[in-house]
N, C-alpha and C positions, 0 to 999 in steps of 0.2 A: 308813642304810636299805639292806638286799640287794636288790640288782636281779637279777630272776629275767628269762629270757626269754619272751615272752607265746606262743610256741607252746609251750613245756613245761607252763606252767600249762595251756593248752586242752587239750594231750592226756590232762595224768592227770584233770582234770575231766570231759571225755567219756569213761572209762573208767569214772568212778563214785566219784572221790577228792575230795578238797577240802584246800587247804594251811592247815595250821594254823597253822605258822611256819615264818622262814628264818633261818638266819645263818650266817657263814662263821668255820670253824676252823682253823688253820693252812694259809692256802691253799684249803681244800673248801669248798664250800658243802653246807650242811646243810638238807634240805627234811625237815619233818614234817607228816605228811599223815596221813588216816584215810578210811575211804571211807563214801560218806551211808549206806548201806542202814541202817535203821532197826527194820525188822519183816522178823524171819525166821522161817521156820521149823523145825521139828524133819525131817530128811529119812527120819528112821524112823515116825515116828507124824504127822507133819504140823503139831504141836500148836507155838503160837507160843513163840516161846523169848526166856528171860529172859536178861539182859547177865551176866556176870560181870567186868564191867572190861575192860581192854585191854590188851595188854603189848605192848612196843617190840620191833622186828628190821628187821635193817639189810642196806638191799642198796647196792650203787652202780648210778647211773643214767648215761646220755650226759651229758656234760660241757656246763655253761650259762656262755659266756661263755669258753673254756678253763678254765676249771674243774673240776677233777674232782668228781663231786654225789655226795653219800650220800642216799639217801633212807630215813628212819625211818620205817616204816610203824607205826602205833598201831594193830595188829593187833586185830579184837575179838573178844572170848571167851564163845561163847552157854553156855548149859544147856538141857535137857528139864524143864521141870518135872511130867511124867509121870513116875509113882515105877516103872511098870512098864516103860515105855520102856530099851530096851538101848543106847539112844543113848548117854547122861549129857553130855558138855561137848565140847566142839570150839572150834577155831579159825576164824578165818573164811580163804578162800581166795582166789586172782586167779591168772588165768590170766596175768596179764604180773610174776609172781614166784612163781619157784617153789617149795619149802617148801625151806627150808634153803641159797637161790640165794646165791649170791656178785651177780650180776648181776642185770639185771631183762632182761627177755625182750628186748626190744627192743636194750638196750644189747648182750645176745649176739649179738642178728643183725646189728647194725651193725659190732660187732668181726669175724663172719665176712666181711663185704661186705668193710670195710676191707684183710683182709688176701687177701682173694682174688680181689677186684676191682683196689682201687686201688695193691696190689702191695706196702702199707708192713707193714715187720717186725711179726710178731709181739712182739715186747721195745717197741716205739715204742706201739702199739697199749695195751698192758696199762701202760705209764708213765703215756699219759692217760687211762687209768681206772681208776688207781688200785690194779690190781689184779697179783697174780703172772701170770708167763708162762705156766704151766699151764691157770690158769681161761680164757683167750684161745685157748690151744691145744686146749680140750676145747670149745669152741664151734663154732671152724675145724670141727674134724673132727665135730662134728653135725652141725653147718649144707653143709658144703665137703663131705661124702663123695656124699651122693648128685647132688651136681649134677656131680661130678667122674665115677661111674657111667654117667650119662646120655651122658657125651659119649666115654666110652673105647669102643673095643673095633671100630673100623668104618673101612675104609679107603676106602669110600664117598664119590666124589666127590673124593678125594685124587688130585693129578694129580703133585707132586714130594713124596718121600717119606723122611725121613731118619729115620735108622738108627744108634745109636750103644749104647754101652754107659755104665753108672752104677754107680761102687761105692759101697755105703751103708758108713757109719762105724759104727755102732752093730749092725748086725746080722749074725746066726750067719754066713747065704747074703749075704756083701758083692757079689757082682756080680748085676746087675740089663742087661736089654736094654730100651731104649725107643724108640720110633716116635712119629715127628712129623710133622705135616701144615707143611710147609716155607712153605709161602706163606702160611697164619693164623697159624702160631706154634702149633698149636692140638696139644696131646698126645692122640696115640691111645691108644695101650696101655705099660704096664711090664710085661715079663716076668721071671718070674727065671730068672735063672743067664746067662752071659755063652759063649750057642754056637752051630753054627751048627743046632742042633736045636728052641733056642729061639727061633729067628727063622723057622727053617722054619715052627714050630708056631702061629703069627701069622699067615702070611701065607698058607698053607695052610687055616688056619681061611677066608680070604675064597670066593666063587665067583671063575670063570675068566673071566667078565666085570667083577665087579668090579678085580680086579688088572688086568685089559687098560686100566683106567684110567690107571693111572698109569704116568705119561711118564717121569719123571726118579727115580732114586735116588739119595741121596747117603750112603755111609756110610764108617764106619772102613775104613782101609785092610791089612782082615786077612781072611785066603781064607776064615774060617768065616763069616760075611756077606757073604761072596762071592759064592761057591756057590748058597745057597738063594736068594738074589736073583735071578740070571741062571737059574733054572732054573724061580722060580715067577713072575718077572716079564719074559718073552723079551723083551716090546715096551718095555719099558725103555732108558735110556740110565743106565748104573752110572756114577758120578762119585765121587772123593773129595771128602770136606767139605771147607768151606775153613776148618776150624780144624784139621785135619790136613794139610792141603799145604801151610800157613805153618807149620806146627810143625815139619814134615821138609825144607821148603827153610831155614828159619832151622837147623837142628844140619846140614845140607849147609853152608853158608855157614860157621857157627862151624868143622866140623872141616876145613874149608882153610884158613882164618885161620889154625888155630892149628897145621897142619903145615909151612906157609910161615914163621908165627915160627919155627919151631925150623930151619927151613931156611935161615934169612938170620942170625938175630940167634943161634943156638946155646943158646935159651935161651927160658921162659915169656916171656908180654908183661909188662911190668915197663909203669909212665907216664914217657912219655914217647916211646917205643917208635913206628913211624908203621903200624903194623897195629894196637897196641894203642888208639889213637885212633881207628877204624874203626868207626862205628857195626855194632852188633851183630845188630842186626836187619834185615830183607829190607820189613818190612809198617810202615805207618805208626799212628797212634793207631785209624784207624780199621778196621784188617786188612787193609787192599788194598795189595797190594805195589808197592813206591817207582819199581823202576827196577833 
């Protein structure tokens, strides 16, 4: 016997479904369902409409039990039987499956939650349900763009403010400038192109009270985000990141290591070597530097 979980059966029963049967397929569990409505009607002439049968279509639902579910819906298939009606025959429809869906409504919205709340891959996500990384990836970006909209574009209440640039792999214009809210974590804006005219154009967009907010900037250590920082944020204190000051104290660090080998031993560090033993780094596992 398939053990199904008793909230999955409550929910598609309060939506207006009923299970007809279950069983499991390599691994899947298979629910087929139908939904009660029994008397419909014509949405052109009103006139009640006769069955023509039911034909099967297949979405995948959230996962019962780690499982990945298929749900077979026995779709049903009315007619007008008014000869002058323009209607003729139709499908029947559900707002939590949408006509040709890979997923059912729900299972989309939980795959956007998953990957943009709780932070797991997309590729993890689309494993347990069953589905390619595209259909996962085209729910994200339904579900994910406007709530990501909502929260860009405003340095409003931002008091430390970092500053950095992003080169995309895939695209024409690969450098991109993004702004972060330092103490939430929380991303303002991407701009494109990597200058100091695209940073101006950000922070310029703010009024002159909003920028008097912000206390601290933290950015790359290059004069074109220099510049328009110290000019549109006076009451600021400019800092570099500190994923750039362990980057430029550790290649400080390496290039005297390795001018002192050649100055002692006349040669690269080979093992054995007592500079070549020297740990290489300045910062510990967690990026705070050792000592």
């Amino acid at each position: 016997m398939v053990r199904i979980a008793p909230w999955t059966l409550r929910f598609w029963v309060r939506v207006g479904f009923r299970l007809r049967a279950a069983t499991e397929d390599d691994g899947e569990l298979l629910m087929l369902v139908e939904t009660t409505a029994s008397v419909v009607g014509c949405s052109g002439c009103g006139t009640r409409a006769r069955s023509k049968g039911r034909r099967r279509t297949r979405v995948r639902d959230l996962p019962v039990g780690g499982r990945p579910t298929v749900l077979v819906w026995c779709m049903g298939v009315w007619r007008c039987p008014e000869a002058a009606c323009d209607v003729g025959s139709w499908s029947e429809t559900s707002p939590l499956i949408r006509p040709r869906a890979v997923l059912s409504e729900r299972a989309r919205q939980e795959a956007a939650r998953r990957v943009g709340e709780d932070g797991v891959s997309v590729a993890a996500v689309a494993r347990g349900l069953g589905v390619g990384w595209s259909t996962v990836m085209d729910a994200v970006r339904e579900f994910g763009e406007p709530l990501v909209e909502e929260q860009l574009g405003s340095l409003a209440g931002v008091r430390s403010l970092g500053m950095d640039e992003h080169r995309w792999r895939s695209r024409p214009d690969r450098w991109a400038t993004g702004f972060v809210d330092l103490e939430s974590g929380r991303l303002l804006e991407v701009v494109q192109g990597r200058s100091g005219a695209a940073a101006r154009g950000f922070l310029a967009s703010e009024t002159a009270d909003v920028r008097a907010g912000v206390g601290v900037v933290a950015l790359d250590p290059w004069r074109g985000y220099l510049t328009p920082a110290r000019e549109l944020l006076p009451e600021a204190t400019v800092t570099v990141d500190r994923f750039h000051m362990v980057r430029l104290a550790n290649q400080v660090v390496t290039e005297v290591r390795q001018r002192t080998q050649q100055d002692v031993m006349g040669h690269r560090g080979r093992t054995g070597d007592p500079l070549y033993c020297l740990p290489g780094r300045v910062c510990g596992p967690a990026g705070w530097p050792t000592g």
